[in-house]
Residue, then its C-alpha position, 0 to 999 in steps of 0.5 A: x500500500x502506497x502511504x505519504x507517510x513513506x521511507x526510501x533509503x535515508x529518506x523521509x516522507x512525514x506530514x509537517x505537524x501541528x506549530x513545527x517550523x522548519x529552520x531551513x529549506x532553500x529552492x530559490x523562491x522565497x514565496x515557496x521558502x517562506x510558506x514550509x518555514x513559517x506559514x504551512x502550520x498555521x494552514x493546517x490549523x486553520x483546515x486549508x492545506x496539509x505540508x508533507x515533506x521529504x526529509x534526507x537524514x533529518x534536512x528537508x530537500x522537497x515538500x508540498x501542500x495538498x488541499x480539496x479542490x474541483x474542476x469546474x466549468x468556469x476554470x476552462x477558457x473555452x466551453x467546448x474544451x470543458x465540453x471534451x472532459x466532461x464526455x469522459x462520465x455517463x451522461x448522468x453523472x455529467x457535471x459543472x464541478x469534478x472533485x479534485x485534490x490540488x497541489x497548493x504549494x511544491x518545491x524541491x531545494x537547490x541542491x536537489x533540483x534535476x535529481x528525480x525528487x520532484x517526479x518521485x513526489x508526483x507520482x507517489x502524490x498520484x498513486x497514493x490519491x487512489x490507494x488510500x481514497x478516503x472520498x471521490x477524487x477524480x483530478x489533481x489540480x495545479x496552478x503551476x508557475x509558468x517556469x514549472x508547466x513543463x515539470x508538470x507536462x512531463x508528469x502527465x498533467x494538461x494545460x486547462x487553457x491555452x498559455x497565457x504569459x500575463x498570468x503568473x501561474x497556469x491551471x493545470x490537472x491530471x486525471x487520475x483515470x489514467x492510473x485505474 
C-alpha cells in the first residue's frame, strides 16, 4: 500500500505537524521558502492545506501542500474544451464541478533540483490519491508557475487553457483515470 507517510533509503516522507517550523529549506523562491518555514502550520490549523515533506537524514530537500479542490466549468477558457472532459462520465453523472485534490504549494531545494525528487513526489502524490481514497477524487489540480508547466507536462498533467504569459501561474490537472 502506497502511504505519504513513506521511507526510501535515508529518506523521509512525514506530514509537517501541528506549530513545527522548519529552520531551513532553500529552492530559490522565497514565496515557496517562506510558506514550509513559517506559514504551512498555521494552514493546517486553520483546515486549508496539509505540508508533507521529504526529509534526507533529518534536512528537508522537497515538500508540498495538498488541499480539496474541483474542476469546474468556469476554470476552462473555452466551453467546448470543458465540453471534451466532461464526455469522459455517463451522461448522468455529467457535471459543472469534478472533485479534485490540488497541489497548493511544491518545491524541491537547490541542491536537489534535476535529481528525480520532484517526479518521485508526483507520482507517489498520484498513486497514493487512489490507494488510500478516503472520498471521490477524480483530478489533481495545479496552478503551476509558468517556469514549472513543463515539470508538470512531463508528469502527465494538461494545460486547462491555452498559455497565457500575463498570468503568473497556469491551471493545470491530471486525471487520475489514467492510473485505474
Amino acid at each position: 500500500m502506497v502511504t505519504l507517510n513513506a521511507v526510501q533509503d535515508s529518506r523521509t516522507l512525514r506530514r509537517l505537524e501541528d506549530g513545527e517550523n522548519l529552520n531551513s529549506f532553500n529552492c530559490g523562491d522565497a514565496t515557496l521558502d517562506e510558506f514550509i518555514l513559517s506559514k504551512a502550520s498555521e494552514y493546517k490549523k486553520t483546515l486549508i492545506a496539509v505540508s508533507y515533506v521529504l526529509e534526507e537524514n533529518g534536512n528537508p530537500i522537497a515538500y508540498f501542500s495538498l488541499s480539496n479542490d474541483n474542476l469546474s466549468a468556469e476554470l476552462f477558457d473555452s466551453k467546448t474544451n470543458f465540453n471534451r472532459l466532461r464526455k469522459r462520465f455517463v451522461n448522468e453523472k455529467r457535471r459543472k464541478h469534478f472533485p479534485a485534490i490540488k497541489i497548493g504549494r511544491f518545491a524541491v531545494d537547490l541542491a536537489y533540483e534535476s535529481s528525480g525528487v520532484g517526479r518521485y513526489l508526483i507520482s507517489l502524490i498520484k498513486s497514493s490519491t487512489i490507494t488510500n481514497q478516503k472520498s471521490g477524487c477524480r483530478f489533481i489540480t495545479v496552478d503551476a508557475y509558468n517556469n514549472a508547466v513543463g515539470f508538470y507536462a512531463k508528469n502527465g498533467f494538461v494545460m486547462v487553457n491555452d498559455f497565457n504569459p500575463e498570468r503568473d501561474t497556469q491551471p493545470m490537472y491530471f486525471d487520475l483515470a489514467q492510473l485505474l
